[in-house]
Structures are given as structure tokens and as C-alpha cells.
C-alpha positions as a printed Julia matrix, in Angstrom:
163×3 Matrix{Float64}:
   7.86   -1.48    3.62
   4.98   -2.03    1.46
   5.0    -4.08   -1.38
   2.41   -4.49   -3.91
   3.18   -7.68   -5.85
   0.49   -7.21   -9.22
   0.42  -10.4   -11.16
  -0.95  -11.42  -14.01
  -0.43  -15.04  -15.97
   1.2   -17.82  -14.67
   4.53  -17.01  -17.15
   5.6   -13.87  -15.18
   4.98  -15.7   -11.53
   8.61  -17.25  -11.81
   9.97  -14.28  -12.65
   8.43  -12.24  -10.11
   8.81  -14.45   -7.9
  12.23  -14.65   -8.42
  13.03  -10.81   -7.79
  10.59  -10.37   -5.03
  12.71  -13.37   -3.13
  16.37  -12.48   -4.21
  16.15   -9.04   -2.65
  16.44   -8.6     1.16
  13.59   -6.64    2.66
  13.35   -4.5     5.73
  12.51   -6.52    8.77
   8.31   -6.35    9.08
   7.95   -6.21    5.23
   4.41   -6.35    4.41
   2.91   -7.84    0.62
  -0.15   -7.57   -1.02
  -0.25  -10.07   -3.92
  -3.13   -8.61   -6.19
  -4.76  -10.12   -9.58
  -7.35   -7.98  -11.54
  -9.72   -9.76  -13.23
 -10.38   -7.35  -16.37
 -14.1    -7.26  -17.95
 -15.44   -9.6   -20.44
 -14.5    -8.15  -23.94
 -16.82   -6.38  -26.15
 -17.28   -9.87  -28.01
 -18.31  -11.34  -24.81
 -20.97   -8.76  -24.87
 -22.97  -11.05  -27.53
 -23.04  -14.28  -25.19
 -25.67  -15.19  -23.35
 -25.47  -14.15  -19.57
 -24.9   -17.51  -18.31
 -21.42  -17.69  -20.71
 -20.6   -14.48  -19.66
 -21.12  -15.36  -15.99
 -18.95  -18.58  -16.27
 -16.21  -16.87  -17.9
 -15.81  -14.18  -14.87
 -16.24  -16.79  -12.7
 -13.4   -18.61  -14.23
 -11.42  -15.98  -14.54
 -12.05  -15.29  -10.69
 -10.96  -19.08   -9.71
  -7.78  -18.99  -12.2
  -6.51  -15.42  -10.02
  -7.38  -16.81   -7.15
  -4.92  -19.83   -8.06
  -2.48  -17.08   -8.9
  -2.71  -15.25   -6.06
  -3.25  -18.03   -3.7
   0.27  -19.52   -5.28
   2.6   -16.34   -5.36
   1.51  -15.46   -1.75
   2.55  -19.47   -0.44
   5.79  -18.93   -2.12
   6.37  -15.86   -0.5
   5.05  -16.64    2.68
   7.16  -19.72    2.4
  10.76  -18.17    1.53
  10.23  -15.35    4.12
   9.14  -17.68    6.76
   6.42  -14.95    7.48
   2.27  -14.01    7.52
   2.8   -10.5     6.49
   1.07  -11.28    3.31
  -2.19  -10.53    2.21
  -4.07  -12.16   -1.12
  -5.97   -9.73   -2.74
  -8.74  -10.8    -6.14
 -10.36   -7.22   -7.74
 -12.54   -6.67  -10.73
 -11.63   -3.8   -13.54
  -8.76   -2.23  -15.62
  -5.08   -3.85  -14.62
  -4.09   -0.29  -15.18
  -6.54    1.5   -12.59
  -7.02   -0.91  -10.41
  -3.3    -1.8    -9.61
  -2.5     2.06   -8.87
  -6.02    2.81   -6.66
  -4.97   -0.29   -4.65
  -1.41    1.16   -4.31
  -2.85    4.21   -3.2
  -5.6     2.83   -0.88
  -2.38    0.22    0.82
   0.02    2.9     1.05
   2.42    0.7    -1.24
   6.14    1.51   -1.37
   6.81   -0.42   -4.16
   5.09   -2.21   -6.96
   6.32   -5.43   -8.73
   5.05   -6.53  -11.24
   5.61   -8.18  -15.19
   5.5    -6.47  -18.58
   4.22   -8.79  -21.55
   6.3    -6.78  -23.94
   3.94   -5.9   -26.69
   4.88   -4.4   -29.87
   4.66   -0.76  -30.45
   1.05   -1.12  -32.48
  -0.05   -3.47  -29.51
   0.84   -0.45  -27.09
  -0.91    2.21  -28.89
  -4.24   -0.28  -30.1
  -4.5    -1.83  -26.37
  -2.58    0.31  -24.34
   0.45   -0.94  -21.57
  -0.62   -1.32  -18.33
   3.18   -1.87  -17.0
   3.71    1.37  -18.87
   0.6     3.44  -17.43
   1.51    1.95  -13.9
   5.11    3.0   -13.99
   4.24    6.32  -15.23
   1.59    7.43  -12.69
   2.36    5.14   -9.84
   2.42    7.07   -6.53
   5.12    4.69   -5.44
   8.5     3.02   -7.0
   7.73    0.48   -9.99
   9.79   -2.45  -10.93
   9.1    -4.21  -14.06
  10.26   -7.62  -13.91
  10.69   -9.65  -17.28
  11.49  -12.79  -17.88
  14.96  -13.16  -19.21
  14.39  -14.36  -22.94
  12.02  -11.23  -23.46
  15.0    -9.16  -22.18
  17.29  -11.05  -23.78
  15.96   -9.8   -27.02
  15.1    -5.9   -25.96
  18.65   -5.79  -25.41
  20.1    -7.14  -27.99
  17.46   -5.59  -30.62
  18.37   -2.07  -28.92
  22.31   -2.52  -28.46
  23.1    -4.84  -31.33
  24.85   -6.83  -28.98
  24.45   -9.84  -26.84
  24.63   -8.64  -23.61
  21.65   -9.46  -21.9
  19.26   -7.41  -18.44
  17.59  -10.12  -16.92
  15.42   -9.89  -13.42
């Protein structure tokens, strides 16, 4: 089985991380821990190259951290090297599903940051595009106090769906 492991800030590794190792995986499991590094925003676009430079370069260290960090723990709780580390430039959104395409990914896992309705429609989802036009299976994994209140804002009750 493939699995594409997308991350994005250091708040969603735990939980990730703590659905990717509390599920039991076919023997020869293979994962692909990917960060996209998104463009400089149109503000950036009135910086001098240099700023702009240093900022993508940042922003390429920082995943690299990420990546370099999810893929240890992994590699560590599986007690295997089937794991690749994988740093790309562009849109979350596009990026995440050409690379699922291109690997041949079973499933993708990745974390939602739970924007508001206007914050969907201004910005856009990418956990929403992804699960929508995925080739593959999507799980969304959230951390539990961001569930905790979905649930109980939807139900009216405490009960809580936590990954």
C-alpha cells in the first residue's frame, strides 16, 4: 500500500502522526511524506528579490524540518526504510493530488485547518479540493479540540470524533 502522508504545520504533525501509527498497515507499506511550499503572496510581490528569495528559502528549510521529522517518526515506529521525504513548490491543492497520481498513492493523510465558511470560499480548502478529486482514499485527520467543537457545534451535544 501506498501512502501519501501531506503535511503542513507543525500543529497537525501529532495528529497525523498519531493516525498514521495507530493503524496496522499491510506488510511492505510504502510512505511518501510530502510538504508543498506554496508561492510568495501577492504582497510578497512588492519586496525586493533578495526578501523574496529568503522567504522561499525559509520556507524550504522549515518543510524540510517537517518532512525530515514526520518521516523519522515513522520510520522509527515501523522499524522500516520504506519511506521517502518528498519537498515540492506550488498549490497544496494541485500539488498533493499530481504527486498522488505520479506515486500511485492508495491513500492520502493528511490535516484540515478548519476554516470558517468565508475562509473556504475567499481562500479556498485544500483538504476539501483534495478529498473531492483525489484519485485515491482521503483521510482528514484533525486534532481533537477542532473536532471537539465541529461536533458539538453540529450535534448540540458533547460527544466528541477525534483522530
Amino acid at each position: 500500500m501506498n501512502v501519501l502522508i501531506a503535511i503542513d504545520e507543525g500543529a497537525f504533525l501529532d495528529c497525523i502522526e498519531k493516525f498514521v501509527t495507530s493503524r496496522e498497515w499491510p506488510p511492505r507499506s510504502h510512505f511518501l511524506v510530502l510538504h508543498v511550499v506554496e508561492p510568495p503572496s501577492e504582497v510578497a510581490s512588492f519586496l525586493p528579490n533578495l526578501i523574496k528569495e529568503t522567504i522561499v528559502h525559509d520556507a524550504h528549510q522549515y518543510g524540510l524540518h517537517l518532512v525530515r521529522r514526520m518521516a523519522l517518526r515513522v520510520r522509527d515506529y515501523f522499524k522500516t526504510e520504506h519511506v521517502e521525504e518528498l519537498v515540492k513548490d506550488g498549490r497544496a491543492k494541485e500539488v498533493i493530488i499530481s504527486t498522488a497520481k505520479d506515486w500511485s498513492a492508495d491513500l492520502i493523510v493528511m490535516g484540515s485547518h478548519n476554516k470558517s465558511t468565508i475562509e473556504r470560499i475567499s481562500l479556498g480548502s485544500v483538504s476539501e479540493t483534495v478529498l473531492n478529486t483525489a484519485p485515491c482514499s482521503v483521510v482528514i485527520a484533525r486534532p481533537a479540540v477542532a473536532a471537539d467543537r465541529k461536533s458539538s457545534a453540529e450535534s448540540g451535544s458533547k460527544e466528541t470524533s477525534t483522530v
